[in-house]
C-alpha positions as protocol buffer text, in pm:
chain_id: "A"
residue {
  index: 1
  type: UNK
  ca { x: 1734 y: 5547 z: 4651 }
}
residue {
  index: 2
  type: UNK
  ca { x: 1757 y: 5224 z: 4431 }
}
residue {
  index: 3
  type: UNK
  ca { x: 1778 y: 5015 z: 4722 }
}
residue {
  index: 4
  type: UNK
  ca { x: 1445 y: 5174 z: 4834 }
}
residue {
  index: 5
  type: UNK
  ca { x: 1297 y: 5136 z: 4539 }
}
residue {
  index: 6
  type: UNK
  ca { x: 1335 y: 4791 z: 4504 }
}
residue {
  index: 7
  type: UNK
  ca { x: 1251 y: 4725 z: 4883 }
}
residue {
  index: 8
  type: UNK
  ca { x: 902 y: 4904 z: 4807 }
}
residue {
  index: 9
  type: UNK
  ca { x: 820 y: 4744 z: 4491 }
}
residue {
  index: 10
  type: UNK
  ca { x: 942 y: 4388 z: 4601 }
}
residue {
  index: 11
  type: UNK
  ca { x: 632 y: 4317 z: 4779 }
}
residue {
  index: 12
  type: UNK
  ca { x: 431 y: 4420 z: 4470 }
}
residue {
  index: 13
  type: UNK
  ca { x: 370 y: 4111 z: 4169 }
}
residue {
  index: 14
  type: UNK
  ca { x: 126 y: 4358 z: 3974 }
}
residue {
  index: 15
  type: UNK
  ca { x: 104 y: 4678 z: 3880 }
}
residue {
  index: 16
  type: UNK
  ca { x: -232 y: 4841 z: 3720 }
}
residue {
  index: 17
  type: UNK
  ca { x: -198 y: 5008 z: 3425 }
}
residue {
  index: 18
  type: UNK
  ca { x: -458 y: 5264 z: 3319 }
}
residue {
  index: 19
  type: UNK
  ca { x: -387 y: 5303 z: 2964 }
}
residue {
  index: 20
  type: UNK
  ca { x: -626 y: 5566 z: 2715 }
}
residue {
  index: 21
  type: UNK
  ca { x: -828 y: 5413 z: 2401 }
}
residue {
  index: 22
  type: UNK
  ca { x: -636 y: 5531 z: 2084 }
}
residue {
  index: 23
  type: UNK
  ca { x: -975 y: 5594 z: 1883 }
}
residue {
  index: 24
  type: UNK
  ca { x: -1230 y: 5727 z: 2158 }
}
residue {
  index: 25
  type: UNK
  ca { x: -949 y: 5860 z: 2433 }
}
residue {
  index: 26
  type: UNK
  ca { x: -1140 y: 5636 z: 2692 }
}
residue {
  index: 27
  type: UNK
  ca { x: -949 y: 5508 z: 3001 }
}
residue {
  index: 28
  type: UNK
  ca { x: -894 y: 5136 z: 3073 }
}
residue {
  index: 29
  type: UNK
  ca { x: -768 y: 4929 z: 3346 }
}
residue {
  index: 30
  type: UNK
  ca { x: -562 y: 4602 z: 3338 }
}
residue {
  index: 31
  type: UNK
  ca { x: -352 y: 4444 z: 3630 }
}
residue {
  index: 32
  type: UNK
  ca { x: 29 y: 4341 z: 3486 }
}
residue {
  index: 33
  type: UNK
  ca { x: 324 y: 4208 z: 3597 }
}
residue {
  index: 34
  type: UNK
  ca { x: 626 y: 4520 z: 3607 }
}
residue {
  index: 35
  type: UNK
  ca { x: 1032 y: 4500 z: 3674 }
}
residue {
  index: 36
  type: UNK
  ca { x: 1254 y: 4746 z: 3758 }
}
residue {
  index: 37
  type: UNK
  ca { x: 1555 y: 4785 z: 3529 }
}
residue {
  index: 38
  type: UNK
  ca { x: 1783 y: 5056 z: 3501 }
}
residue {
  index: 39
  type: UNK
  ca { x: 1528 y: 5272 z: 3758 }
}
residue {
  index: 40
  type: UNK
  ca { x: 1285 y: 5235 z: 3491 }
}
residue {
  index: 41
  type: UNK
  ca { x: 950 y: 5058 z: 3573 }
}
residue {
  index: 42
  type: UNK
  ca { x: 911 y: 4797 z: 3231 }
}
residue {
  index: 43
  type: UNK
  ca { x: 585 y: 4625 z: 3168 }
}
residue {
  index: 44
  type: UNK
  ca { x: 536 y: 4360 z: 2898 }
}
residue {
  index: 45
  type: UNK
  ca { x: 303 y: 4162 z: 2729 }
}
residue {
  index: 46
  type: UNK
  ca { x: 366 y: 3827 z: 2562 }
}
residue {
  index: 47
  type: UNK
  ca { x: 88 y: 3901 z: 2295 }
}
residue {
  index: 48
  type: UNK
  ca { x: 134 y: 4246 z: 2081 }
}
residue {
  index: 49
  type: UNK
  ca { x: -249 y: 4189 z: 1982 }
}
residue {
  index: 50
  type: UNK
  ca { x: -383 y: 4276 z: 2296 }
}
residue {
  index: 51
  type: UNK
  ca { x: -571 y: 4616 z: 2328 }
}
residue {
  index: 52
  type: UNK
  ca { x: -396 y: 4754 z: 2620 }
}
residue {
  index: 53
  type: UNK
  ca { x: -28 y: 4718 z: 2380 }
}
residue {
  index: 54
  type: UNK
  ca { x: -194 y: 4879 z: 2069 }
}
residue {
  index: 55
  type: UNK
  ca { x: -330 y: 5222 z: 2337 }
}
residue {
  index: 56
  type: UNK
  ca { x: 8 y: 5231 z: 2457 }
}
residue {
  index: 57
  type: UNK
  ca { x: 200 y: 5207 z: 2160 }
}
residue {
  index: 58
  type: UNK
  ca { x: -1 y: 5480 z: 1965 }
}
residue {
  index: 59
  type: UNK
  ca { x: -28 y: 5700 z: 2307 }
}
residue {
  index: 60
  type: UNK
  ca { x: 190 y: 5640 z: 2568 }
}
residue {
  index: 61
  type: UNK
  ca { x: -1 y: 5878 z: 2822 }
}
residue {
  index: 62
  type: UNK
  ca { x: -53 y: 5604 z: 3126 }
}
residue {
  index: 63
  type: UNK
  ca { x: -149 y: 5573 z: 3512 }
}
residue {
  index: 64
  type: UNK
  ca { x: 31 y: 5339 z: 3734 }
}
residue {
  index: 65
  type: UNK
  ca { x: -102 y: 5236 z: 4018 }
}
residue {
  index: 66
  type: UNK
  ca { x: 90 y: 5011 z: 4316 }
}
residue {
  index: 67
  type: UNK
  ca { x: -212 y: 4999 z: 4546 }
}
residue {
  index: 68
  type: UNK
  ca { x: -224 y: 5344 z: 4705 }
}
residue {
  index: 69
  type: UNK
  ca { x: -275 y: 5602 z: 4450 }
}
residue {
  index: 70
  type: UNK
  ca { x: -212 y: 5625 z: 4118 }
}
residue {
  index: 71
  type: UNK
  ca { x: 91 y: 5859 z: 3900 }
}
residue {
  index: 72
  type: UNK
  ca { x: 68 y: 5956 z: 3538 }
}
residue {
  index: 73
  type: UNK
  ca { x: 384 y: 5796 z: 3337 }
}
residue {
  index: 74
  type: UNK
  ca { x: 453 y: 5812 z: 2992 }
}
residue {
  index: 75
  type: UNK
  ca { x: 581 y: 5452 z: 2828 }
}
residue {
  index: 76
  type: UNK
  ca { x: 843 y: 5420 z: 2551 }
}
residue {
  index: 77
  type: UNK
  ca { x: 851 y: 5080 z: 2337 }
}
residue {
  index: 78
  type: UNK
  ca { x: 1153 y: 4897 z: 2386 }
}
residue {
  index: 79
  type: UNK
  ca { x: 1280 y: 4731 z: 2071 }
}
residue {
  index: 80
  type: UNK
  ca { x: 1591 y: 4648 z: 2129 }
}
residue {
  index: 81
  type: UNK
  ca { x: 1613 y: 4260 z: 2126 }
}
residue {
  index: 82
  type: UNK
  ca { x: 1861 y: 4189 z: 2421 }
}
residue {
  index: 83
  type: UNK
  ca { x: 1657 y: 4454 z: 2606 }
}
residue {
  index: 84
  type: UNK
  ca { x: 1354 y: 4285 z: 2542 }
}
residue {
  index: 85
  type: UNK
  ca { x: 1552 y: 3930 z: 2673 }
}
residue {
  index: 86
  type: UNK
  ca { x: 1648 y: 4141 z: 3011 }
}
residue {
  index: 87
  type: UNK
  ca { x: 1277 y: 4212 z: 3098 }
}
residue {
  index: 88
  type: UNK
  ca { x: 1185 y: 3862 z: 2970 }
}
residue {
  index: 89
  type: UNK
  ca { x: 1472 y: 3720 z: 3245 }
}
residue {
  index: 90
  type: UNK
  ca { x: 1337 y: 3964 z: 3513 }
}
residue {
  index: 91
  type: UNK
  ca { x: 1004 y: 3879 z: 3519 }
}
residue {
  index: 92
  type: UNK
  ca { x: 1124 y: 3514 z: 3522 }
}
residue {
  index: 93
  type: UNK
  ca { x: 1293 y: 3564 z: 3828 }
}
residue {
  index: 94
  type: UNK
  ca { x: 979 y: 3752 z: 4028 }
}
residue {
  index: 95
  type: UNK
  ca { x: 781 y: 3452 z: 3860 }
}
residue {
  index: 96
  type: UNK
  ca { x: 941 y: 3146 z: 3861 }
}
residue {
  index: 97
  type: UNK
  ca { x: 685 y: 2918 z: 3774 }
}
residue {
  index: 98
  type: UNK
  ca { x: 406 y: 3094 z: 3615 }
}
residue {
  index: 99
  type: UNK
  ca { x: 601 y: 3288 z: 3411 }
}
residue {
  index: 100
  type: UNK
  ca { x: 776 y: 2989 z: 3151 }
}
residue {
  index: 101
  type: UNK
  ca { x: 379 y: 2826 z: 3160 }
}
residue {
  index: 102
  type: UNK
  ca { x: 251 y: 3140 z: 3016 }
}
residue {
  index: 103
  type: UNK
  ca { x: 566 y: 3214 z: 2796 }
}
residue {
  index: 104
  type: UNK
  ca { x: 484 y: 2831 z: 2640 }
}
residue {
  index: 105
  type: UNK
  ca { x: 148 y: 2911 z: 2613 }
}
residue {
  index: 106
  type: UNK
  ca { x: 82 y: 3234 z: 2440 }
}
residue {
  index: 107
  type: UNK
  ca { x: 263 y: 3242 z: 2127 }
}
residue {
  index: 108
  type: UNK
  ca { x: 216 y: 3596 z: 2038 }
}
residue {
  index: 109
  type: UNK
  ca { x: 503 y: 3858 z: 1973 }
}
residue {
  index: 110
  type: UNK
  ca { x: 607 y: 4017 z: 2247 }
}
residue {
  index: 111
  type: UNK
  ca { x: 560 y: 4385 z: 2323 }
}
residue {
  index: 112
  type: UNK
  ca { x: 787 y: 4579 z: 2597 }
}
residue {
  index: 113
  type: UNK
  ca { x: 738 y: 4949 z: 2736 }
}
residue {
  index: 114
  type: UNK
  ca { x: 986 y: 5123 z: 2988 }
}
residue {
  index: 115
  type: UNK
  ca { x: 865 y: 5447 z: 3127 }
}
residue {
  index: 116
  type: UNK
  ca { x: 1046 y: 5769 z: 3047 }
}
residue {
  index: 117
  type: UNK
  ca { x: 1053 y: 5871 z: 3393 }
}
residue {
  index: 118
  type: UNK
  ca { x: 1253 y: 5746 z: 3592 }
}
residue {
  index: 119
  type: UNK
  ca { x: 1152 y: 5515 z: 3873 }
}
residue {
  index: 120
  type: UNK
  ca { x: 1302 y: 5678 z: 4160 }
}
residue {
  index: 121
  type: UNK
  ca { x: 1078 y: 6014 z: 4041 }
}
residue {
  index: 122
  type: UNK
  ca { x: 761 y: 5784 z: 4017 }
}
residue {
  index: 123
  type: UNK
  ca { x: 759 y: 5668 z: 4371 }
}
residue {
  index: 124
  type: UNK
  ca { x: 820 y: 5987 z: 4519 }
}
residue {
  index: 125
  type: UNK
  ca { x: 523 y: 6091 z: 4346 }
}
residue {
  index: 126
  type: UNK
  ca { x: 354 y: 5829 z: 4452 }
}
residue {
  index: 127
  type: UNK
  ca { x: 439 y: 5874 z: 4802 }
}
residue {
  index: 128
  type: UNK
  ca { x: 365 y: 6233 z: 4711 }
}
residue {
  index: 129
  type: UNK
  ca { x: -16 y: 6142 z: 4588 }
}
residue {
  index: 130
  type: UNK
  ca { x: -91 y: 5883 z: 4906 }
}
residue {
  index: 131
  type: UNK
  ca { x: 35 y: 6165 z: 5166 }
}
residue {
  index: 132
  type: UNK
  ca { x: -171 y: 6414 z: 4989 }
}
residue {
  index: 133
  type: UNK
  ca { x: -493 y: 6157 z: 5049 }
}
């Protein structure tokens, strides 16, 4: 199933995150870049300030969405420092070039989030969700 996994999400550089407003519950929308580790789906941000990082870390009810449908996740923050290096590498590797720019560039602290579901279950809901369409 791994092997599928990654063949399906190989294609995909983004992944949108709908992520709920800690004070009014609201939903939001950004477009991030996402790695697979351990059949977890990680996402990242280089800045800890922004407001999609602060919804997540005090809720982490989310939506992710590969371009056909979207499934609800929940994300866990990952604090671990050489699990926070892994991602880091990861995305390097899906984005050779823009990613060490952007890493020189914004000199925030980074924020990680792995979802508690495991990746595998999350694209056979997805599948699931875009059949049911």
């Amino acid at each position: 199933m791994e092997r599928e996994l990654e063949k399906s999400l190989r294609r995909r550089s983004t992944v949108e995150l709908t992520h709920y407003g800690r004070r009014s519950g609201r939903s939001y929308r950004v477009k991030i870049w996402f790695a697979v580790i351990d059949d977890r789906i990680w996402i990242g941000s280089l800045d800890a300030n922004r407001a999609w990082v602060k919804n997540v870390t005090a809720d982490g009810r989310a939506r992710l969405d590969f371009g056909s449908g979207s499934v609800e996740c929940h994300l866990e923050p990952v604090e671990e420092v050489a699990a926070v290096e892994r991602f880091a590498r990861a995305i390097r590797r899906r984005h050779p070039i823009l990613a060490p720019v952007l890493a020189l560039l914004v000199r925030g602290r980074r924020r990680v989030f792995a979802t508690r579901e495991r990746a595998s279950e999350l694209l056979q809901a997805f599948r699931a969700s875009s059949n049911s369409a």
